[in-house]
VMD Tcl script that draws the C-alpha trace (Angstrom):
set ca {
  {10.53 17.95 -14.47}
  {10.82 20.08 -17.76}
  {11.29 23.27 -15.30}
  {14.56 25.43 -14.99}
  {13.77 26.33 -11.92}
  {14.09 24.24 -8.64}
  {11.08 23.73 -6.71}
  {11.34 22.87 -2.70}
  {8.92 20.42 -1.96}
  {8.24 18.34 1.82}
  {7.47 14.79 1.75}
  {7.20 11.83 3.62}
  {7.85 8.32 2.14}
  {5.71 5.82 4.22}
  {7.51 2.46 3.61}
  {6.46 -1.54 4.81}
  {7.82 -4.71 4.78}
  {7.37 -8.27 6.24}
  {11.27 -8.37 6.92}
  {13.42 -7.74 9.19}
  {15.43 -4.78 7.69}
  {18.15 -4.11 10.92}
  {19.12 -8.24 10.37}
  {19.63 -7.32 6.59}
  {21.26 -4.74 7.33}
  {23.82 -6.39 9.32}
  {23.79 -9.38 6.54}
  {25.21 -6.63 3.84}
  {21.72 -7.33 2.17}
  {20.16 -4.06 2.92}
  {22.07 -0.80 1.85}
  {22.75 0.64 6.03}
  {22.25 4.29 4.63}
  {18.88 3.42 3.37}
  {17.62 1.87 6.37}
  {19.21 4.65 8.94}
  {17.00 7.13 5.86}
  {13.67 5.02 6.10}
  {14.08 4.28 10.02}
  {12.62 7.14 11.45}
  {9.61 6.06 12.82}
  {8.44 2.37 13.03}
  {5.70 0.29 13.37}
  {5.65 -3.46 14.06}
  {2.65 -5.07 13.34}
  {2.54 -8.82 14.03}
  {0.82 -10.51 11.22}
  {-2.81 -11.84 11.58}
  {-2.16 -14.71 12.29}
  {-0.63 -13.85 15.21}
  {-3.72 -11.91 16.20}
  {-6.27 -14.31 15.97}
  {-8.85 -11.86 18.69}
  {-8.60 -8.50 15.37}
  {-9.95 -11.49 12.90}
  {-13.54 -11.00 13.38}
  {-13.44 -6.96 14.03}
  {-11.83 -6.91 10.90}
  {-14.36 -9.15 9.13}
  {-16.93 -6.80 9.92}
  {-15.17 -3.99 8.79}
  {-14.20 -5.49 5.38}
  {-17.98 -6.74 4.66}
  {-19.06 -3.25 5.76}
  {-16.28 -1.70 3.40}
  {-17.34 -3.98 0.70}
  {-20.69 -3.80 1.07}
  {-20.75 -0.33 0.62}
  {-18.26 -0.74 -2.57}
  {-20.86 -3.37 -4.25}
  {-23.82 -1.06 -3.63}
  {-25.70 -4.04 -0.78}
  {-28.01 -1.85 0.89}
  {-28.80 -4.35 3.66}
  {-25.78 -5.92 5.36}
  {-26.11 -9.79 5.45}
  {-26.03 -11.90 8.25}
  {-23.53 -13.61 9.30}
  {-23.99 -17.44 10.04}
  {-23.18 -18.72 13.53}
  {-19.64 -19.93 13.72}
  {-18.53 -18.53 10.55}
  {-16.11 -15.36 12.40}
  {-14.86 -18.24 14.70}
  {-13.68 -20.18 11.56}
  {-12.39 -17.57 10.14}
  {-10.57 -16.40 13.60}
  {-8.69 -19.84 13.58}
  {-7.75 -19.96 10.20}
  {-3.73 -19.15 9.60}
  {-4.07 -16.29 7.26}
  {-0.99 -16.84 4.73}
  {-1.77 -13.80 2.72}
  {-2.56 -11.76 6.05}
  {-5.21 -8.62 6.20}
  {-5.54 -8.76 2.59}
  {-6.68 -12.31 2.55}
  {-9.07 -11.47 4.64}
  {-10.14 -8.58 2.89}
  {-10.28 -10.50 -0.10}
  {-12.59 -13.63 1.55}
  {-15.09 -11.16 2.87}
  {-15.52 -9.54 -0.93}
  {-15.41 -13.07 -2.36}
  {-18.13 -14.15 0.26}
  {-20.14 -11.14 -0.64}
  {-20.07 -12.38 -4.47}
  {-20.98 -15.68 -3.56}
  {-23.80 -14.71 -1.24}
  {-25.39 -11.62 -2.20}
  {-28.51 -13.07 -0.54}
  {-28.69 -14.73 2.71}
  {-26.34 -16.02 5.32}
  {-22.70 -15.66 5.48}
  {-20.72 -18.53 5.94}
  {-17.45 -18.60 4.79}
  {-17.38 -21.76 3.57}
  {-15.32 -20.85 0.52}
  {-12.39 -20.20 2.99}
  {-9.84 -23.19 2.10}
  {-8.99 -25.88 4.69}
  {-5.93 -26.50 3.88}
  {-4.64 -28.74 6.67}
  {-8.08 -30.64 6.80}
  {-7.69 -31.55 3.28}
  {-4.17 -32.49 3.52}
  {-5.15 -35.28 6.36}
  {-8.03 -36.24 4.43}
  {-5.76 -36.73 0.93}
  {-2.18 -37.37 2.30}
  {-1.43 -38.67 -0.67}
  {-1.87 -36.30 -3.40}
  {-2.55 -32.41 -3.81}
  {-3.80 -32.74 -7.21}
  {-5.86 -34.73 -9.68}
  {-9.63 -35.16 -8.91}
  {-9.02 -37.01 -5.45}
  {-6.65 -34.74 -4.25}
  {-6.71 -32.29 -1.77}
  {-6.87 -29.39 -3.63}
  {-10.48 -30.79 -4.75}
  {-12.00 -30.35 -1.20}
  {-11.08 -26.32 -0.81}
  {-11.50 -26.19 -4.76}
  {-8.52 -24.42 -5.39}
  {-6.15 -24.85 -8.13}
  {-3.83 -27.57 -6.78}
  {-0.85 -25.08 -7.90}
  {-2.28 -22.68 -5.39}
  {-2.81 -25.42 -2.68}
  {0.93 -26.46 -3.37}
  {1.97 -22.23 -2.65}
  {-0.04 -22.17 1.19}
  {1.00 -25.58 1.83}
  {4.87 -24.64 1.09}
  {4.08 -21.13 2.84}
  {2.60 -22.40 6.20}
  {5.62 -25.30 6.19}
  {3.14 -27.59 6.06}
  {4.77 -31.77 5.70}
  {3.42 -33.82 2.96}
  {3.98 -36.93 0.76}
  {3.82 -37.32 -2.82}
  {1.98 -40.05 -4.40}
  {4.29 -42.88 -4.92}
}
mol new
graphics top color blue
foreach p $ca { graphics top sphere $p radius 0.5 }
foreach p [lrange $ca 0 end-1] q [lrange $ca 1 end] { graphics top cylinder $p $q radius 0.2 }
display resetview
């Protein structure tokens, strides 16, 4: 940049995506010269949900990572139960959810046990409140999230509901 001279550099351009670029491809809505230039070496990685067993290794790791990040010189516990709920839970926003509800735990509990219990049930409260997402009986009060957020998992996990008539 500025120079009048050129300069030979080597890189590498790690890419990732959550689609299926060789079905775009074929679609026309993936440029074929790109993909044959980024397809050199590939990696699929199933999303989280799909590995349910990595949940709790990963758990650990992230409240170690974080742990360290937020200056906690003494790891807390973690309650009984609370890496089997989060091993069952779908994991919309994959390892970064996850990375996210460990560091969010950590705020929430800088002392004693962790729990989890800040991690949204999302299908329990949308059997509990069939009827509405938002409004102060809705489900979106049980998990308290912000119904608009509710409305995003439950539309990204193709989950059925009714309106309120």
């Amino acid at each position: 940049m500025g120079g009048h001279k050129a300069v030979p550099i080597d890189i590498r351009v790690i890419a990732a995506t959550h689609r299926n670029l060789e079905n775009m491809v074929q679609k026309n809505k993936f440029r074929e010269d790109l993909g044959f230039r980024i397809n050199v070496f590939s990696l699929i990685l199933p999303p989280l949900r799909q590995r349910k067993e990595d949940t709790p290794t990963l758990a650990i790791h992230f409240i170690s990572k974080k742990s360290r990040e937020m200056g906690i010189k003494n790891l807390p516990a973690i309650a009984p139960g609370a890496l089997e709920r989060l091993r069952w839970y779908n994991w919309p926003g994959n390892v970064r959810e996850l990375e996210n509800t460990a560091e969010r735990e950590l705020i929430l509990q800088r002392e004693g046990l962790l729990t989890f219990d800040s991690l949204p049930h999302t299908s329990e409260a949308l059997k509990k409140f069939s009827t509405s997402e938002s409004g102060p009986d809705g489900a979106a009060a049980l998990p308290h999230i912000n119904p608009n957020t509710l409305r995003a998992r439950i539309n990204k996990l193709g989950i059925r509901y009714r309106r309120a008539q």
